[in-house]
C-alpha positions in Angstrom: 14.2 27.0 2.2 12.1 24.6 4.2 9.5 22.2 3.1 6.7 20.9 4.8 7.1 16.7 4.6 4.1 16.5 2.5 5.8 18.8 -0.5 8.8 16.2 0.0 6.8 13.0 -0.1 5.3 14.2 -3.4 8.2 15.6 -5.2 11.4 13.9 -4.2 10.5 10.8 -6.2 9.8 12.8 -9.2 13.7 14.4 -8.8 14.9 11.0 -8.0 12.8 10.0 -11.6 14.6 12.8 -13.3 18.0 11.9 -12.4 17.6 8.2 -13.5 15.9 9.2 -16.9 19.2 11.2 -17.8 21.1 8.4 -16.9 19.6 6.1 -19.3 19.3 8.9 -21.8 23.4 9.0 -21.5 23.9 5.3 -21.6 21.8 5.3 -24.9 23.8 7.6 -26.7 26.9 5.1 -26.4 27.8 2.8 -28.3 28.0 -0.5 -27.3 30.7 -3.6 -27.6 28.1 -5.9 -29.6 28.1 -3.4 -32.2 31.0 -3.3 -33.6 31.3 -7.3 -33.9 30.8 -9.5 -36.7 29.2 -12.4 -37.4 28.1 -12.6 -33.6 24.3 -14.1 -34.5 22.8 -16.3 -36.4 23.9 -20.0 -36.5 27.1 -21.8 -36.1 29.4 -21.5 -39.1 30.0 -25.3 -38.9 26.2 -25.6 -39.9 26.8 -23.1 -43.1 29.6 -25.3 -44.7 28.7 -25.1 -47.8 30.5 -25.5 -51.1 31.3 -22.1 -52.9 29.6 -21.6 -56.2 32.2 -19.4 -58.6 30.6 -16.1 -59.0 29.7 -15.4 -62.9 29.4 -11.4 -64.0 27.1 -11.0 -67.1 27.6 -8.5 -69.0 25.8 -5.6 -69.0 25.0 -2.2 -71.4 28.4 0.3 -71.0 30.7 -2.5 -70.0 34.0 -2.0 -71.2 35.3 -5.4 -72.7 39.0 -6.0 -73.0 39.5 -8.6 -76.0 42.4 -10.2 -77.2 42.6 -12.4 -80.1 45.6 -14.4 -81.2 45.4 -17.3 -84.0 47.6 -19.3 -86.0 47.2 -17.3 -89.1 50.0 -17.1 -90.8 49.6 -13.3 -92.2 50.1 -10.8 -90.1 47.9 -8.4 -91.9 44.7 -10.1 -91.2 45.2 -10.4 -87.2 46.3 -7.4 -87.2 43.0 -5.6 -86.7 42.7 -7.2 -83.4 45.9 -6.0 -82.2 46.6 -3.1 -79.9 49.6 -1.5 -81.5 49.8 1.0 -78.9 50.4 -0.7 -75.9 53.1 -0.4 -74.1 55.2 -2.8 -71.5 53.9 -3.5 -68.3 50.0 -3.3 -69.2 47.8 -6.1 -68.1 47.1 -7.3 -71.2 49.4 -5.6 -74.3 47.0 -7.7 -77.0 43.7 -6.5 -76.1 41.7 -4.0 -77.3 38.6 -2.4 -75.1 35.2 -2.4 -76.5 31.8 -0.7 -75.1 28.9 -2.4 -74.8 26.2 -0.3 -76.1 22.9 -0.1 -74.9 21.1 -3.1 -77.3 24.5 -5.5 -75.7 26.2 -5.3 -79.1 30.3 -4.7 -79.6 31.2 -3.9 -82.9 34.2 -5.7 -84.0 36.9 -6.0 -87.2 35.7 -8.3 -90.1 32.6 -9.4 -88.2 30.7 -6.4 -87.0 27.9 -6.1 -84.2 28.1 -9.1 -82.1 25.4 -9.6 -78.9 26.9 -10.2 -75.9 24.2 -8.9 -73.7 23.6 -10.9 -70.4 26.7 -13.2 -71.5 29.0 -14.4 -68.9 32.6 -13.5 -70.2 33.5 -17.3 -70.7 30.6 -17.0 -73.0 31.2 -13.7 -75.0 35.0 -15.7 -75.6 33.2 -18.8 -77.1 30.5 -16.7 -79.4 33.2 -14.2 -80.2 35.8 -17.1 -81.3 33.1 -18.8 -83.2 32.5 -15.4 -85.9 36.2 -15.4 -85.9 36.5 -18.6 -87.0 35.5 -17.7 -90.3 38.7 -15.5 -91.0 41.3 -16.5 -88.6 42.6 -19.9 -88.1 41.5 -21.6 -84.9 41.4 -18.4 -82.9 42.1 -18.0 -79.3 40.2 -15.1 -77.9 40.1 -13.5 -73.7 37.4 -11.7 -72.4 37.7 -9.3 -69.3 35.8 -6.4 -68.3 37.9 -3.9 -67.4 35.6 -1.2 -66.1 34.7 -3.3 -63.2 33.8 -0.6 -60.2 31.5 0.2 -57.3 30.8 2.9 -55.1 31.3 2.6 -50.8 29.6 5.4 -48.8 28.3 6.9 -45.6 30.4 5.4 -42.4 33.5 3.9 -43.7 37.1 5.5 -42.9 37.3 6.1 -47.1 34.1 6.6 -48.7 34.7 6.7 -52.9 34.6 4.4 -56.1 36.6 1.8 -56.3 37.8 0.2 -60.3 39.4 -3.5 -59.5 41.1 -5.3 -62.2 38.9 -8.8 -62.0 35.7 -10.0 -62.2 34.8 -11.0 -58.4 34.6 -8.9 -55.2 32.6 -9.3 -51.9 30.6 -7.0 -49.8 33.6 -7.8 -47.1 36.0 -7.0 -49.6 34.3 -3.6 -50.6 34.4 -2.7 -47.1 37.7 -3.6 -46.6 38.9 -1.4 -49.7 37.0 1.5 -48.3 38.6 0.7 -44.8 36.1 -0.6 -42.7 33.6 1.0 -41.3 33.8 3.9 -38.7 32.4 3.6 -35.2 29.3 4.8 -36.0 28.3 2.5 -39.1 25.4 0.5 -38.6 26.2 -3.5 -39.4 22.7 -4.1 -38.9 21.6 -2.9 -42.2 24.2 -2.3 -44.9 22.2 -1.4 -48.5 23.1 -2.6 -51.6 21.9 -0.4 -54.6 21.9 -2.4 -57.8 21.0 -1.7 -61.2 20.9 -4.6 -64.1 19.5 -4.4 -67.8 18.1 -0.7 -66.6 15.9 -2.0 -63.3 17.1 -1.0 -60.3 17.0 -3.7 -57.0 18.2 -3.5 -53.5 20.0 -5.2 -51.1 20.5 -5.5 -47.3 23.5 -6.9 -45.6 23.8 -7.5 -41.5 27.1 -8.1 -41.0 26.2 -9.4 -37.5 24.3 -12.7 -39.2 26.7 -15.5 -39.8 24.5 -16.6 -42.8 25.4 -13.6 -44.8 28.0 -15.6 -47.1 24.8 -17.1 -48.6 23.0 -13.9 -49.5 22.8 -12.8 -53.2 24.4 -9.6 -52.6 27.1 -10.9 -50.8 29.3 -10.4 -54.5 28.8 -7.4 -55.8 28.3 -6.6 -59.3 29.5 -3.8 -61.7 28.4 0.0 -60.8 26.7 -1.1 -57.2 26.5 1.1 -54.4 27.1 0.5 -51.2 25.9 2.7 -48.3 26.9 2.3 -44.6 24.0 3.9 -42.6 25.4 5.8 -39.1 24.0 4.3 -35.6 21.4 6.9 -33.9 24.6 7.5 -31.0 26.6 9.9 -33.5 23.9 12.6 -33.6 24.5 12.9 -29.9 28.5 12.4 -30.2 28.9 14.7 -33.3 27.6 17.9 -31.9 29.7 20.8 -30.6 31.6 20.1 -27.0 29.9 23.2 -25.2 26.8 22.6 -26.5 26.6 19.3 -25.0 27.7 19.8 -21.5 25.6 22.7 -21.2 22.8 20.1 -22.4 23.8 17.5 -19.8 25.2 20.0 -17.5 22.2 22.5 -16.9 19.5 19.8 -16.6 21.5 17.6 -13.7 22.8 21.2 -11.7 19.0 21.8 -11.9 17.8 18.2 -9.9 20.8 18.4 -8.0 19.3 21.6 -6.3 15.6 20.7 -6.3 17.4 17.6 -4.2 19.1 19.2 -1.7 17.0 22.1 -1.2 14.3 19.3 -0.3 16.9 17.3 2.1 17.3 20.8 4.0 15.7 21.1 7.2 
């Protein structure tokens, strides 16, 4: 087939426009090296030397409380109340007993009944907790620990699930790392915290690019969050079936690789 010059000089750039729009279309869909780094903006970590504040939980409706109480009461009898009978060698704590925080903060406990521990910090709950005891043991000696501590870790990690940890502090990074990293195709840019505390629900976001994300509120976690690892727009292109995509790419690059040459033919 032979085209006059003028059909060329008005339709060979628009081929030539074609070609380069599916190039950048297939560059898009990869995913690039700056992605999948850490703590590559923001500013220098020298400047966000900082000292580390300890990270206090307060206790919150459903928490399961693991108690112990010892004294230096001579009768067995009386402490006896407080002891787990049933526990057997090897637990994390054989003296403890677990108590639920219901939904007014109160535990209900031997000899004294309903105490609030609502919105305590544990080192708190010990000291209100050994101050009723006081009045029936002799100087007691009480450990608070919830032991229902656990979060949630979904969308683009390598092992999306809830996670129960036996203490009291855990970070984002740490979350992350339990639920193996993310994939290839999770987003760092914007990792969401779901939190709920005293029934309102708040949320969180997390770049894991900034530097400065050691000072954000949400960089512990506390009990029952979620977090979710959103996937970068490149996996919708990546995930679907093999033939389908080279028949996408394929068909669309045969078709200006003829409209080329046929205009290039004399």
């Amino acid at each position: 087939m032979v085209f006059s010059p003028t059909v060329k000089k008005l339709y060979l750039p628009q081929a030539w426009g074609v070609l380069a729009l599916l190039f950048l279309l297939s560059q898009t869909a990869c995913i690039q090296h700056q992605q999948l780094v850490n703590f590559d903006s923001g500013p220098a970590f020298d400047s966000l030397m900082v000292p580390v504040q300890p990270h206090t939980l307060r206790i919150q409706p459903d928490d399961l409380l693991s108690i112990s109480v010892l004294s230096q009461t001579a009768d067995p009898k009386i402490t006896a109340p407080f002891q787990n009978t049933n526990a057997t060698a090897g637990g994390d704590d054989p003296n403890s007993l677990k108590y639920l925080v219901d939904a007014s903060g109160l535990i209900n406990m031997p000899l004294v009944g309903e105490i609030p521990v609502l919105g305590l910090p544990t080192q708190d709950a010990r000291d209100t907790i050994a101050a009723r005891l006081g009045k029936y043991l002799r100087s007691p000696i009480v450990n608070v620990r919830i032991s229902n501590f656990r979060f949630s870790v979904l969308g683009e990690v390598n092992k999306a699930g809830t996670y129960s940890i036996p203490y009291e502090q855990m970070s984002i990074l740490e979350a992350l790392g339990q639920a193996g990293d993310l994939t290839k195709y999770g987003n760092r840019d914007n990792v969401l915290i779901i939190r709920q505390t005293n029934g309102v629900r708040t949320y969180g976001r997390i770049n894991l690019h900034q530097r400065d994300l050691f000072l954000s509120p949400f960089y512990y976690l506390q009990q029952n969050d979620i977090v979710y690892v959103e996937p970068l727009k490149a996996k919708v292109g990546d995930t679907a079936d093999g033939t389908t995509k080279i028949l996408q790419w394929a068909l669309p690059v045969v078709s200006v690789v003829g409209l080329i040459a046929s205009f290039l033919v004399k």
